[in-house]
N, C-alpha and C positions, 0 to 999 in steps of 0.2 A: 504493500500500500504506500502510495505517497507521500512525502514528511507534511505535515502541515506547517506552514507558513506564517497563517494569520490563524489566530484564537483569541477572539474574545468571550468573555464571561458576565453573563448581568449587565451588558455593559450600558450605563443611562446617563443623561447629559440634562438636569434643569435648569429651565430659566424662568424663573420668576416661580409659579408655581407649577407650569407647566415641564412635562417629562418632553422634550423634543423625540431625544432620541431613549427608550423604553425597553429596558432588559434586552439589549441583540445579543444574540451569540453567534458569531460571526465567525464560519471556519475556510480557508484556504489555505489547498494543498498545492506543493511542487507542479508549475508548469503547465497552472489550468489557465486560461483568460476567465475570470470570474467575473460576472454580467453582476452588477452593482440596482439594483433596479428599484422605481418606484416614481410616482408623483411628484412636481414641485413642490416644495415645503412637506416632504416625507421624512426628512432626515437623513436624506443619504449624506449631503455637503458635514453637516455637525460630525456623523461619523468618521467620514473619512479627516475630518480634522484633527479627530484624536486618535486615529491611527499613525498622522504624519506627528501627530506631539504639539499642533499648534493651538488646540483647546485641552484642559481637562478633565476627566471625567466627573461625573457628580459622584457615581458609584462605581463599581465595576472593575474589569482589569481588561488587558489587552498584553498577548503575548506575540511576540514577531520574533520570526527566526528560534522559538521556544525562549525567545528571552523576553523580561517585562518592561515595559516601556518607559515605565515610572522609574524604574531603577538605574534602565541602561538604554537611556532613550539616546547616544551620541553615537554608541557602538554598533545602534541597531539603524539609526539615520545615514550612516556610513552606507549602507547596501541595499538603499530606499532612493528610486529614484522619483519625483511626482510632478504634475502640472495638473494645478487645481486652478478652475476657471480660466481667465485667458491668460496667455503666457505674457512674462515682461520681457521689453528689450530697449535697446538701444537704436533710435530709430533713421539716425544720421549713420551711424556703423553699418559696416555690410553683417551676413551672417558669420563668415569667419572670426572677425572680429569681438563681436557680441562673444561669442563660444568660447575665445581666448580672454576676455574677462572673468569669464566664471571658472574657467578653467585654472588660472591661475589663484582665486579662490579655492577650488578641491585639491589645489596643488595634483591634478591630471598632469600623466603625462602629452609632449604636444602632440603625440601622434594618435591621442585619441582623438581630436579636431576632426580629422582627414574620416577618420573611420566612421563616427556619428553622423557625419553630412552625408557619408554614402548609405548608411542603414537607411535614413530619411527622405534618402534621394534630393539631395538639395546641392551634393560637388559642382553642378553647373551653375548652380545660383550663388554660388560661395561669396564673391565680389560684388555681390548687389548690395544697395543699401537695404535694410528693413524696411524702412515706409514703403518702399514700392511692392512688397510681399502683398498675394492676394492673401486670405486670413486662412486657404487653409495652407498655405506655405508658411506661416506665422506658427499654425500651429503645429504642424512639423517643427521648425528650428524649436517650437518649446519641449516637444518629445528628446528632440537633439540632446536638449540643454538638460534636460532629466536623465540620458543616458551617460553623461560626460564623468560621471562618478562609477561606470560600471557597476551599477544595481544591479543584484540578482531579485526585487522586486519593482515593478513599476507600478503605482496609483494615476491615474488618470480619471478627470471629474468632468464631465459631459464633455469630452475631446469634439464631437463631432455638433457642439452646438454652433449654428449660426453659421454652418456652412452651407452651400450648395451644393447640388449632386456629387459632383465631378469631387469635390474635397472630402466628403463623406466617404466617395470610393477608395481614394487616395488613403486616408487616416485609418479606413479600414481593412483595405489589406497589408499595412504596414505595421497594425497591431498583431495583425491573425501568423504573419511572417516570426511575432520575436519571439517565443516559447519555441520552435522550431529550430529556428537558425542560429539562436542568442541563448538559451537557456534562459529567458527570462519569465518568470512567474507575473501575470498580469491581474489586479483588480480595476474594471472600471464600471462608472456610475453612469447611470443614464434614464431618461423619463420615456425612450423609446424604444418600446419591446422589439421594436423593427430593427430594432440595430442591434440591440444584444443576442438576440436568435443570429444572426448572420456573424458573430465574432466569438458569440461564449461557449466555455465547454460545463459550466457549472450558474446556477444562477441563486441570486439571492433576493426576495423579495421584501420591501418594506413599507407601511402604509401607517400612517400617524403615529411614525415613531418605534412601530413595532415589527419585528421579524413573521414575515407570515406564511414565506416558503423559503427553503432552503433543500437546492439538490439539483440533477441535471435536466437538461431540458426535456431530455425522452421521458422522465418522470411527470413534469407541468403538464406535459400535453397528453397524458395518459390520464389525465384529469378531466377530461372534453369523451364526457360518452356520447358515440355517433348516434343520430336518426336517422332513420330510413323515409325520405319522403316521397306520398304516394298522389302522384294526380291522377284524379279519378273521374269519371263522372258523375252526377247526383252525389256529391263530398258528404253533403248534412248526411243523405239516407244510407251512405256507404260508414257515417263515422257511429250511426246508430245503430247499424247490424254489429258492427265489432264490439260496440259497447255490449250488445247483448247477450254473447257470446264469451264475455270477459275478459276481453285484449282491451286495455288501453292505452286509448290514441286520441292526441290533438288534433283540432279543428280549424287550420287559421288559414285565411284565404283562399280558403276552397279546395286546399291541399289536406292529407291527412299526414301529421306526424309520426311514428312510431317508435318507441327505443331500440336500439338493435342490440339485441340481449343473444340470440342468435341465430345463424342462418335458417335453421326447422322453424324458427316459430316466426319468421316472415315470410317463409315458404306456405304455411299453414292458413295465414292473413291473406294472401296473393289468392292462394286455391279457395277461400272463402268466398270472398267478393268474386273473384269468377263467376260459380257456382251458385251466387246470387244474383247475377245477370249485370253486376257492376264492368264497365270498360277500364283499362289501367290503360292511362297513356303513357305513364312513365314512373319509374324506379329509381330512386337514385338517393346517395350516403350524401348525409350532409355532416359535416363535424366543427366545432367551433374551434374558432380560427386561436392562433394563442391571444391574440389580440383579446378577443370576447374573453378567455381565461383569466386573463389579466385583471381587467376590469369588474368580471365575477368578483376575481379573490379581493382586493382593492378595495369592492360595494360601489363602482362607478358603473353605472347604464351608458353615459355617455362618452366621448370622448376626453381628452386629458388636457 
């Protein structure tokens, strides 16, 4: 099994009387991208604050690398790389430049410059000034600028906000590449399931504060039991012979729903309504999206 990485315990963050973030226990193992997930003002941001050591907790603990945070939060910040919200730079500098600032900060050696611009794909932009970076090339150099310590973890806090397609593609296969090619253990945060399905191999759910799924995605969506939806003709008088019979089945739109519990017993449904002179014009598995799962678990009907 994997080492774990990240463990927390109880871990809660109050402000004022309210609990923001509420008992997480929060686990990541060795070389997952772990999908960070939930609502705005869920708590994801407070968390990952006190994971990086920039807030404290109210209660609770937080172990990295199996070490505690509180105790050895310099030796454990050594191997933690992050970019939370938008990255900072220096906007007359080009990107080499900027990198060799910080670099001389972690006391890096210089030949990790060269290396991080090419992880990033940014070597042909090297000599550009920053201001002229569109923002997701901004947020690359901040990915840059987080690997320039060689972390064997990287946090990342909504990397892919406020981008357009093209940059969301970009930031995304560039995350999905470093566990692979870099050894690097990834958690990031995000308010869209659309993007954490397409990057994570573990995900972690959180909704006012509180932890409400935790595990992998083949798990979430095993949570979405399929219907079987039947267009019929005469719907009402095709959903009152089933009723009478003791199958049931939804009524919406003229469609009849049914659980799909298994193959015999909507084989059974089918040959019924047959047999009752009902027409099927169509058959067909409907299954909720993870999107609709999300928003189940969450308590949101609507959108985010």
């Amino acid at each position: 099994m994997s080492n774990v990485i990240i463990e927390t315990n109880k871990l809660t963050k109050t402000f004022g009387k309210k609990n923001v973030v509420d008992n997480v226990d929060l686990k990541v193992r060795q070389g997952e991208i772990y999908g960070f997930l939930g609502p705005n003002g869920a708590g994801k941001t407070t968390t990952i604050r006190m994971l990086l050591g920039l807030a404290r907790p109210t209660k609770g603990s937080i172990h990295i690398f199996g070490k505690d945070i509180q105790q050895e939060k310099y030796s454990i910040l050594k191997k933690v790389g992050s970019l939370v919200e938008y990255p900072s730079y220096y906007g007359h500098l080009n990107a080499y430049e900027n990198l060799e600032a910080v670099r001389i900060l972690l006391d890096a050696p210089k030949s990790k410059i060269d290396e991080v611009l090419s992880i990033v794909r940014l070597t042909k932009e090297a000599k550009r000034p920053v201001r002229g970076f569109s923002l997701g090339m901004k947020q690359r150099l901040g990915i840059a600028t987080a690997l320039l310590g060689n972390p064997e973890l990287l946090i990342l806090d909504e990397p892919t906000n406020g981008l357009d397609p093209s940059g969301i593609i970009e930031i995304r296969e560039l995350i999905k590449s470093m566990p692979k090619e870099h050894g690097i253990t990834i958690i990031i945060s995000s308010h869209l399931l659309s993007e954490i399905d397409q990057m994570a191999t573990q995900v972690g759910i959180i909704s006012q504060g509180q932890m409400i799924f935790q595990d992998s995605l083949s798990k979430l969506r095993e949570r979405s039991k399929s219907k079987i939806k039947l267009t019929v003709n005469r719907a009402e008088s095709a959903w009152k012979t089933l009723l009478s019979h003791g199958y049931t089945t939804e009524l919406m739109q003229k469609n009849l729903f049914i659980n799909n519990d298994s193959d015999d017993q909507i084989a059974k449904i089918i040959k019924l309504l047959v047999q009752n002179d009902f027409s099927i014009y169509r058959a067909e598995e409907e299954k909720k999206s993870l999107e609709e799962i999300f928003l189940d678990l969450i308590g949101l009907e609507g959108g985010l």
